[in-house]
LUMDRENLUM-302748 format. One record per atom (N, C-alpha, C): residue number from 1; residue in three letters; atom name; x, y, z. Coordinates in pm, whole numbers, plus 50000, padded with zeros to 5 digits. Atoms other than C-alpha are relative to their C-alpha. Layout:
N
   resi   resn   name      xx      yy      zz
    NUM    ALA     CA       X       Y       Z
...
This chain:
175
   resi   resn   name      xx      yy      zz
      1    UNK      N   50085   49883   50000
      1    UNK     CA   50000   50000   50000
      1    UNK      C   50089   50122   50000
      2    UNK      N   49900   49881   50038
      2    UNK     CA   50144   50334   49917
      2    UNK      C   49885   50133   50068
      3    UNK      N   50070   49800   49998
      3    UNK     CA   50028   50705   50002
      3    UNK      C   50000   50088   49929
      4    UNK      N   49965   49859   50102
      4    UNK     CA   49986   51026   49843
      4    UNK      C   49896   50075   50040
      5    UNK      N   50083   49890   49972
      5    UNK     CA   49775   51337   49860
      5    UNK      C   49851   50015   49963
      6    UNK      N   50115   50013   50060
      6    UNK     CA   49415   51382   49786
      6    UNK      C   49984   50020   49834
      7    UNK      N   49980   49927   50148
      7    UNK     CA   49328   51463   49430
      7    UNK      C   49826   50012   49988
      8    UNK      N   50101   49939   49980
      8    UNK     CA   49021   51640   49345
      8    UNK      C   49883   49886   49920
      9    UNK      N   50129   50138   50071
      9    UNK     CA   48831   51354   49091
      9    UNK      C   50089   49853   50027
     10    UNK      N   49971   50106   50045
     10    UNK     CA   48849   51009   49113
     10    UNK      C   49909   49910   49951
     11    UNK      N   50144   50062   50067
     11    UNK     CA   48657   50732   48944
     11    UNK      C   49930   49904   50028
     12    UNK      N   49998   50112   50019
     12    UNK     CA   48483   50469   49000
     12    UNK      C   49885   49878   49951
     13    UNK      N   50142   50093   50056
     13    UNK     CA   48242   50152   48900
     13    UNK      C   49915   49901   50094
     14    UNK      N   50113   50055   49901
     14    UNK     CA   47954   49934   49023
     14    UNK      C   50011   49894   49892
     15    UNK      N   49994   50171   50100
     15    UNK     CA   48001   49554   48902
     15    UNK      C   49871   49938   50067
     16    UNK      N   50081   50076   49958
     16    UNK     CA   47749   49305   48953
     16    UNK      C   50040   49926   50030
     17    UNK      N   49978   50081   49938
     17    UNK     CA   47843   49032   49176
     17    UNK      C   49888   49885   50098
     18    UNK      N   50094   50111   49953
     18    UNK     CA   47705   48690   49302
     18    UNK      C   49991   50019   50171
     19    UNK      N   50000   49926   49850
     19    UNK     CA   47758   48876   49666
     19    UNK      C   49885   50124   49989
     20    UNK      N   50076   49892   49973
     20    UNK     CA   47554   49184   49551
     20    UNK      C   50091   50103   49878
     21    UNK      N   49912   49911   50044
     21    UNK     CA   47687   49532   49381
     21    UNK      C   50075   50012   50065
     22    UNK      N   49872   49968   49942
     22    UNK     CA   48047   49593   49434
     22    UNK      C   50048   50120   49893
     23    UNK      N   50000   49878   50046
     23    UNK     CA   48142   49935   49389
     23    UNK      C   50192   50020   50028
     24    UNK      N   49815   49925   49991
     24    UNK     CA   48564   50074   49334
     24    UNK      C   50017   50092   49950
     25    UNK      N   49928   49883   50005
     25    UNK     CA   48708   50394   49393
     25    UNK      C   50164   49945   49962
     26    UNK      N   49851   50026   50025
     26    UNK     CA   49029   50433   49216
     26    UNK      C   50055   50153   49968
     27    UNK      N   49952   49867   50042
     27    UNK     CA   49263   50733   49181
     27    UNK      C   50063   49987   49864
     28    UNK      N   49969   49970   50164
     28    UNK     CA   49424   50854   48865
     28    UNK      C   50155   49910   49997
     29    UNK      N   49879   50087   50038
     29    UNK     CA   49718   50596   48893
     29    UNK      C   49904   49839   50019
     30    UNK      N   50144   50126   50036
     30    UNK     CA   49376   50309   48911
     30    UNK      C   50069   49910   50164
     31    UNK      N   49958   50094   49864
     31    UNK     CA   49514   50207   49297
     31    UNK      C   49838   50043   50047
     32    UNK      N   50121   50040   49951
     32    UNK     CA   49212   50114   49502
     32    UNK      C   50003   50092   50153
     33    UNK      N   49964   49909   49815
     33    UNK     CA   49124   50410   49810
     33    UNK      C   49872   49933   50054
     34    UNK      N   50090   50111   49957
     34    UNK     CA   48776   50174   49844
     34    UNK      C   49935   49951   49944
     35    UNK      N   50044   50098   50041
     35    UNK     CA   48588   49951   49782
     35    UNK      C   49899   49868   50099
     36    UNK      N   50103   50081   49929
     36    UNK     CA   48270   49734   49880
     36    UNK      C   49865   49961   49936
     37    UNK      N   50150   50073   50018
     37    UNK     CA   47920   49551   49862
     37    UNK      C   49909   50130   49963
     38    UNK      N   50088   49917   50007
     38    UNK     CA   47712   49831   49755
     38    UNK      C   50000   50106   49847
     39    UNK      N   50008   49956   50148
     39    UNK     CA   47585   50015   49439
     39    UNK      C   50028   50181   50011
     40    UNK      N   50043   49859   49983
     40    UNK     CA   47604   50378   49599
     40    UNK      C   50163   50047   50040
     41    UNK      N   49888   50000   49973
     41    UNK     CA   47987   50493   49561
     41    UNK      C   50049   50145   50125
     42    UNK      N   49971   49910   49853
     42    UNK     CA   47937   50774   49859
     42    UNK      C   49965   49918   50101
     43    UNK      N   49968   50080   49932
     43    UNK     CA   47887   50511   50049
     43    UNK      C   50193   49944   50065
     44    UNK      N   49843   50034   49958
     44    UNK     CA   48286   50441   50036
     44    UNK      C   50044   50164   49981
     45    UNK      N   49889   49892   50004
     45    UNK     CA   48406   50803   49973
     45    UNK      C   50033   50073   50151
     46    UNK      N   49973   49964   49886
     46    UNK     CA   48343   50899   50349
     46    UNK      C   50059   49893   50084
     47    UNK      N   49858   50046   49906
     47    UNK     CA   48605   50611   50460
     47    UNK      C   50104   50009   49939
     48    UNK      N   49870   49971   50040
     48    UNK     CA   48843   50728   50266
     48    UNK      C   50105   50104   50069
     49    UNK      N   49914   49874   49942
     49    UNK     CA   49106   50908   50455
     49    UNK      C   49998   50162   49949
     50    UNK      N   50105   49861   50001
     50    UNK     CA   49041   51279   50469
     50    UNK      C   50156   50054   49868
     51    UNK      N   49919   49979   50048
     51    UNK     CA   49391   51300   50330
     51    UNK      C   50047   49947   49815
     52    UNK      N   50037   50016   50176
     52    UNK     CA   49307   51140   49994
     52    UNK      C   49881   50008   49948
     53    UNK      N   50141   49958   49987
     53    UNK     CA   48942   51167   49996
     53    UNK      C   49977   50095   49880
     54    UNK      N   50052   49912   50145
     54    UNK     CA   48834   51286   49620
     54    UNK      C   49849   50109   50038
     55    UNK      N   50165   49946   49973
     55    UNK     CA   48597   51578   49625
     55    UNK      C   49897   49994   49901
     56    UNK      N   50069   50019   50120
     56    UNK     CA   48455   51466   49303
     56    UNK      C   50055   49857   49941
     57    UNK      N   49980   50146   50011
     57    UNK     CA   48381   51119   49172
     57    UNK      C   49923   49957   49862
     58    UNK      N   49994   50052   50111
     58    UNK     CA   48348   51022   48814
     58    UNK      C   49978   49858   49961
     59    UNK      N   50011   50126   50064
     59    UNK     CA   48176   50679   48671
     59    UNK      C   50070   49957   49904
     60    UNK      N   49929   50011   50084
     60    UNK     CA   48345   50477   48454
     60    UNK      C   49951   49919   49974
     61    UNK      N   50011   50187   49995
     61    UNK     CA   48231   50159   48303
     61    UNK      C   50034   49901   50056
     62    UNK      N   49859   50123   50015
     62    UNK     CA   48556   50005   48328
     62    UNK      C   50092   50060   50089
     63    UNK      N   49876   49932   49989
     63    UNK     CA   48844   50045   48567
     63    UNK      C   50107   49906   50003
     64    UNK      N   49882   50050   50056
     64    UNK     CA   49061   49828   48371
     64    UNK      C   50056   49893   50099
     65    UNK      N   49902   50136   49872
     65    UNK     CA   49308   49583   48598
     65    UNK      C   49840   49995   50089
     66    UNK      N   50064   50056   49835
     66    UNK     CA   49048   49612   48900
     66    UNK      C   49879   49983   49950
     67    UNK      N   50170   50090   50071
     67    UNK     CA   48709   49538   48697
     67    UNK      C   50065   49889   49962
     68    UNK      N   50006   50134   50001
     68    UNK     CA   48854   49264   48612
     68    UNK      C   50035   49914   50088
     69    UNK      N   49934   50126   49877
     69    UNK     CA   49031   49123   48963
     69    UNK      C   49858   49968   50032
     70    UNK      N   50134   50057   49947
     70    UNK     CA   48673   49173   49080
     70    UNK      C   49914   49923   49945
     71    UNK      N   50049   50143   50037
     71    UNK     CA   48538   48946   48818
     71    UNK      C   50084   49899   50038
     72    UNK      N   49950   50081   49951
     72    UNK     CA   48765   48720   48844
     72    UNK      C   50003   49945   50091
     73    UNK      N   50017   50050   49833
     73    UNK     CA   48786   48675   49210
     73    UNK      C   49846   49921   50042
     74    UNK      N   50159   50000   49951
     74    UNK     CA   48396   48652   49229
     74    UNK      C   49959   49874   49890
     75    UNK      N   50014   50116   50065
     75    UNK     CA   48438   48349   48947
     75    UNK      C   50086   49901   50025
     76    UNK      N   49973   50106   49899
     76    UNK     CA   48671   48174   49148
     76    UNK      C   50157   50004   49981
     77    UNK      N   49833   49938   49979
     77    UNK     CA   49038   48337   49114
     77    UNK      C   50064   50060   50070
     78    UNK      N   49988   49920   49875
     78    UNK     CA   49112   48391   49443
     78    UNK      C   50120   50082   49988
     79    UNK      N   49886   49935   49955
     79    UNK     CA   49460   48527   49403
     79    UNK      C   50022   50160   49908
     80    UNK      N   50022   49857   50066
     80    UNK     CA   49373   48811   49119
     80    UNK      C   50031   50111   50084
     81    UNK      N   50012   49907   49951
     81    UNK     CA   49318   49041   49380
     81    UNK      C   50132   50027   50053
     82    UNK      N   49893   49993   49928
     82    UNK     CA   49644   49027   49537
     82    UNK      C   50065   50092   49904
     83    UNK      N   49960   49882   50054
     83    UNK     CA   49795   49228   49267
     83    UNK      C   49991   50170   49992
     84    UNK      N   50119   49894   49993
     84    UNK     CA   49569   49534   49294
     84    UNK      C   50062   50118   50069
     85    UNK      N   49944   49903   49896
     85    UNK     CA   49759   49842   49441
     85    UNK      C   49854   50086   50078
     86    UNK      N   50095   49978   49872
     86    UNK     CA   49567   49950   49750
     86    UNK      C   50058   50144   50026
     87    UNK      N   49962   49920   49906
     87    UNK     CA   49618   50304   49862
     87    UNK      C   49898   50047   50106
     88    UNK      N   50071   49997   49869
     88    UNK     CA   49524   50365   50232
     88    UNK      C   50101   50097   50115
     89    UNK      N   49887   49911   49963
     89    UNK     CA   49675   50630   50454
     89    UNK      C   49950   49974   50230
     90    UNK      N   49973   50022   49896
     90    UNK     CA   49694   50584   50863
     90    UNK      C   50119   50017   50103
     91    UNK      N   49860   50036   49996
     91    UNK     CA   49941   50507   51110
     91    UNK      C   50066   49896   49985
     92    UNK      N   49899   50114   49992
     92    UNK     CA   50234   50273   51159
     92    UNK      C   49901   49872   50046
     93    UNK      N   50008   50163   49980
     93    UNK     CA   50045   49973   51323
     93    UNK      C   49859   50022   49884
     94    UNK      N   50146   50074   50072
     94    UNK     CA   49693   49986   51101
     94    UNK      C   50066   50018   49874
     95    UNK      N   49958   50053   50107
     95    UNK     CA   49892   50030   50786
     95    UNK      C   50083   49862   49988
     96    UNK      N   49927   50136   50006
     96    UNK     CA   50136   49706   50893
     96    UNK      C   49877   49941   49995
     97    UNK      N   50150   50097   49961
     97    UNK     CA   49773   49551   50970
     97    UNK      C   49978   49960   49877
     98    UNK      N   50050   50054   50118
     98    UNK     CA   49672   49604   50654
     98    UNK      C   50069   49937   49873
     99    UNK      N   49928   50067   50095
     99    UNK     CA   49949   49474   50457
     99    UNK      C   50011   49870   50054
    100    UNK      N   49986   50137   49927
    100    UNK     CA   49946   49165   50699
    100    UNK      C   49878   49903   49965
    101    UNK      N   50129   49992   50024
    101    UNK     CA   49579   49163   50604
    101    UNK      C   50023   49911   49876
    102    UNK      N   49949   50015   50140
    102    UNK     CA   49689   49096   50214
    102    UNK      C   50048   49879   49994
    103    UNK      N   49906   50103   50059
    103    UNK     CA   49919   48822   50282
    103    UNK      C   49917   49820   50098
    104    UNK      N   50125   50105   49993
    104    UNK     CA   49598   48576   50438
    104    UNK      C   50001   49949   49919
    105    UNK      N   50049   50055   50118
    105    UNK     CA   49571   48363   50215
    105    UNK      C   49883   49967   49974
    106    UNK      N   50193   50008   50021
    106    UNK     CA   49199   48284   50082
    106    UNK      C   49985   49808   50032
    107    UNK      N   50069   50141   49975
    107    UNK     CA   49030   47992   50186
    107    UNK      C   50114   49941   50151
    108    UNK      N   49923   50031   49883
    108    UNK     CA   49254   47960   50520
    108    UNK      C   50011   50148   50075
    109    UNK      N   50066   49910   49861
    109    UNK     CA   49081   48211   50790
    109    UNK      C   50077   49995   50080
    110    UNK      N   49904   49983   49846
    110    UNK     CA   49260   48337   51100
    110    UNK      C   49884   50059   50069
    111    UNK      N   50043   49909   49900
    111    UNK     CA   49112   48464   51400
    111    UNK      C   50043   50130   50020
    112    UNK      N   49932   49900   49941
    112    UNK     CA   49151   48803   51566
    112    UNK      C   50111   49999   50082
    113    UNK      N   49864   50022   49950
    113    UNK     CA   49402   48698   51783
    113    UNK      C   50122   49939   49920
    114    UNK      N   49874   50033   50117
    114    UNK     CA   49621   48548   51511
    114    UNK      C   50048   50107   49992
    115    UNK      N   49969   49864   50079
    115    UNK     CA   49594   48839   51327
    115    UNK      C   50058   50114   50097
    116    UNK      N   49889   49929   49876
    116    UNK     CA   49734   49024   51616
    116    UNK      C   50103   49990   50026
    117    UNK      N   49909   50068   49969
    117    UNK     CA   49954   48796   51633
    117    UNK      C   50120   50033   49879
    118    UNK      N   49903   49970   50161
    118    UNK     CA   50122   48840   51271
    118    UNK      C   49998   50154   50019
    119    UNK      N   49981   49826   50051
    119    UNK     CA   50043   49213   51275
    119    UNK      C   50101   50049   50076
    120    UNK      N   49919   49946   49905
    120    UNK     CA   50321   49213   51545
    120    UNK      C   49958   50036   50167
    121    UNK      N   50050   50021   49844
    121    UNK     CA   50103   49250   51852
    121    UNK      C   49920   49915   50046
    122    UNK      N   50076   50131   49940
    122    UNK     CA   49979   48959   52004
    122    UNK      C   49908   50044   50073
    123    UNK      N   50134   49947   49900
    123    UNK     CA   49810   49113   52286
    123    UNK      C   49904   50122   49937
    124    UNK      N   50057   49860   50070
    124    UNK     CA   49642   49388   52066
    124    UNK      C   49887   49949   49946
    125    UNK      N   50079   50043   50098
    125    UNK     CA   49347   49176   51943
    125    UNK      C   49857   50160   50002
    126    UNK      N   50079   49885   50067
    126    UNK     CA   49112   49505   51969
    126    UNK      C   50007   50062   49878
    127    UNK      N   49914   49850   50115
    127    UNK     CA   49364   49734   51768
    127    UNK      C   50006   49863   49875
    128    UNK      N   50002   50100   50108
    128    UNK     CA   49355   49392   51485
    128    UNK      C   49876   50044   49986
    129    UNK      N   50123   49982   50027
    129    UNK     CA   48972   49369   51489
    129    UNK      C   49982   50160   49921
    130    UNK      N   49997   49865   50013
    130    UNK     CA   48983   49820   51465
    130    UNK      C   50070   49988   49844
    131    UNK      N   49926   50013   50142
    131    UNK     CA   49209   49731   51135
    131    UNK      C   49895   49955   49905
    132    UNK      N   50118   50010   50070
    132    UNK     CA   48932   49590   51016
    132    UNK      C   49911   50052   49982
    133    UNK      N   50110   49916   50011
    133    UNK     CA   48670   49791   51076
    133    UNK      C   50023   50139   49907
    134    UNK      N   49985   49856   50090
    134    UNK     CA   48849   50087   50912
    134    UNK      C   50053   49956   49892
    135    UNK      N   49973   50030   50161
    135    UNK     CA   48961   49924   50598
    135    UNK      C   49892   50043   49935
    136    UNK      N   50058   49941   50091
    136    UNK     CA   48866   50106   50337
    136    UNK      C   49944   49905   49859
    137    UNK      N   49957   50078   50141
    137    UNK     CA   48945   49877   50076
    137    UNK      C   49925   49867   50011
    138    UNK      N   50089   50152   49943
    138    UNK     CA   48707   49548   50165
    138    UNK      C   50032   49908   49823
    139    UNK      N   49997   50141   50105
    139    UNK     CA   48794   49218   49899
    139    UNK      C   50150   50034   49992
    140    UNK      N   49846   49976   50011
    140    UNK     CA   49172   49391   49816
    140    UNK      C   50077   49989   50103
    141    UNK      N   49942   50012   49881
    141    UNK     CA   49242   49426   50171
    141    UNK      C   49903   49868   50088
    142    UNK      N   50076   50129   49959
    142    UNK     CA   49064   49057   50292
    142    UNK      C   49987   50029   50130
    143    UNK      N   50014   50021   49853
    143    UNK     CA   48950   49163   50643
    143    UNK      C   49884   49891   50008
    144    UNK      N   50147   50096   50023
    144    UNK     CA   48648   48919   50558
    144    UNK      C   50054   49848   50066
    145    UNK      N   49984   50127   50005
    145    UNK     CA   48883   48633   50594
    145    UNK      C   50063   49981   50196
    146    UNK      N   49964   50033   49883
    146    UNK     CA   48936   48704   50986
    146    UNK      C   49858   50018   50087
    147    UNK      N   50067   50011   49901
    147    UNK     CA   48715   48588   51272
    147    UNK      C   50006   49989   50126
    148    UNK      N   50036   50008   49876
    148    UNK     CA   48611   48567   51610
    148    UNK      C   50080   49853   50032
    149    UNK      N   49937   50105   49945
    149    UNK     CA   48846   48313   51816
    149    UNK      C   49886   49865   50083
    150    UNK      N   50066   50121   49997
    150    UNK     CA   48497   48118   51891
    150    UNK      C   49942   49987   49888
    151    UNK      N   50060   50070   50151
    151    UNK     CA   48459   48062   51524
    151    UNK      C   49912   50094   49973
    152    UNK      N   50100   49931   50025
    152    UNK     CA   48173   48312   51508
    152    UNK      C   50054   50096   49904
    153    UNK      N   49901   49870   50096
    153    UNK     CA   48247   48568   51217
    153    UNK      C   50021   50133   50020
    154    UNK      N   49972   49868   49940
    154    UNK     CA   48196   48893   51424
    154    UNK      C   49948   50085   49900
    155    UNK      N   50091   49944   50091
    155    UNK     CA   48138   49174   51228
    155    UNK      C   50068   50064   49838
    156    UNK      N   49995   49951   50151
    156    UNK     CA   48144   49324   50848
    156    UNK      C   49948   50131   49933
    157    UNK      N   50071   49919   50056
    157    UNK     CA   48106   49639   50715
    157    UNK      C   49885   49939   49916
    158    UNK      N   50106   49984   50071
    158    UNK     CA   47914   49489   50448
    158    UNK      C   49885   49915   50014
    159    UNK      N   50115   50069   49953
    159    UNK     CA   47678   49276   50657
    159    UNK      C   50074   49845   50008
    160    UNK      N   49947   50160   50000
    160    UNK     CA   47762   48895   50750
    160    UNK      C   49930   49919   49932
    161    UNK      N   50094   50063   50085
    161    UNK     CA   47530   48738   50500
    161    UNK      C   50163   49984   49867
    162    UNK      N   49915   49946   50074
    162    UNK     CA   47807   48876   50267
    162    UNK      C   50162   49897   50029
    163    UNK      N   49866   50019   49991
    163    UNK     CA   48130   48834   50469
    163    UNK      C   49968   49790   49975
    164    UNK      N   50031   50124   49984
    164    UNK     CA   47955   48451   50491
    164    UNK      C   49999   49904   49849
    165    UNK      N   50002   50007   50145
    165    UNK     CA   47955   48441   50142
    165    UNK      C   50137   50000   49938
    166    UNK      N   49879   49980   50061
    166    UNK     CA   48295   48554   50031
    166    UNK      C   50062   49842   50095
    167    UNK      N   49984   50133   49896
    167    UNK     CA   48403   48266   50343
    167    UNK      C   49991   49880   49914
    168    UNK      N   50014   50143   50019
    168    UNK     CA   48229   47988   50177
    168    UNK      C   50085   50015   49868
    169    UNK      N   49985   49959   50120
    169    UNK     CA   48329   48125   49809
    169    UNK      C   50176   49950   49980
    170    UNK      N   49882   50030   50004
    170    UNK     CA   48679   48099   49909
    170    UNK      C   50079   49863   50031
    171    UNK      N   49966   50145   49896
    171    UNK     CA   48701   47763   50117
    171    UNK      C   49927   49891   49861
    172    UNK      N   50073   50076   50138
    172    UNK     CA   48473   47614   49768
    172    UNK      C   50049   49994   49915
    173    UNK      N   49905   49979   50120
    173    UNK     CA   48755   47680   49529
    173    UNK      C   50107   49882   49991
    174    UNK      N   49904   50074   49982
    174    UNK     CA   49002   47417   49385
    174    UNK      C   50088   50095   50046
    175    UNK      N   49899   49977   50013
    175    UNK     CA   49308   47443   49493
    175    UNK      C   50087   49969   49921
């Protein structure tokens, strides 16, 4: 994940997915500032850090590389997405989070305390869970693929019907 400054347009599209509409903000280098379950793209522009946060937002059909990870992924190519530059701006531990986030592999779930565990703080399972909740970026940044240490899936921006969905979607794939 990289940084940079706001910029005044960015663009993005509304795919149809076997989860629902999935909507991506991308800036003018096509990195991903969010992204999620929903057809209404101000829905993601107010978690975008204030510091890249477009004040104008432009449809596109197509945004090239990332319309297609999101097909792909959503037809059963789990690792597409991994390419996808992510920009996300924070500090030091929720940006390590979220690159720790990335390197989950699909179809092999961790708990919150794992993920605490890899993100460098073991005892920190709040500040893990909090990584999740503020990801901007939902499918590029896989917080979907971490749960509750009694198996339960906890929670999802984009509803647990959803995160329950991407779950099975991923664990249903050859390897």
């Amino acid at each position: 994940m990289s940084t940079e400054s706001a910029t005044a347009t960015a663009t993005f599209t509304t795919l149809t997915t076997p989860a629902g509409p999935f909507t991506a903000i991308v800036d003018a280098d096509n990195a991903v500032l969010a992204s999620g379950w929903t057809a209404d793209p101000e829905d993601l522009r107010g978690v975008i850090h204030s510091t890249l946060r477009p004040t104008t937002l432009q449809w596109r059909d197509s945004l090239g590389p990332v319309s297609e990870a999101i097909e792909a992924y959503h037809e059963g190519d789990l690792t597409v997405i991994d390419a996808i530059t992510v920009r996300q701006v924070s500090g030091p531990f929720l940006m390590h989070a979220w690159e720790t986030l990335r390197k989950v592999p699909a179809g092999e779930p961790i708990t919150y305390t794992d993920y605490a565990g890899l993100s460098g703080r073991p005892a920190a399972t709040r500040a893990a869970a909090n990584a999740c909740a503020r990801n901007a970026a939902a499918l590029f940044v896989p917080c979907h693929r971490v749960f509750r240490t009694d198996g339960t899936l906890g929670g999802f921006r984009w509803g647990l019907p959803i995160k329950r969905w991407l779950l099975d979607h991923e664990a249903n794939q050859p390897s």
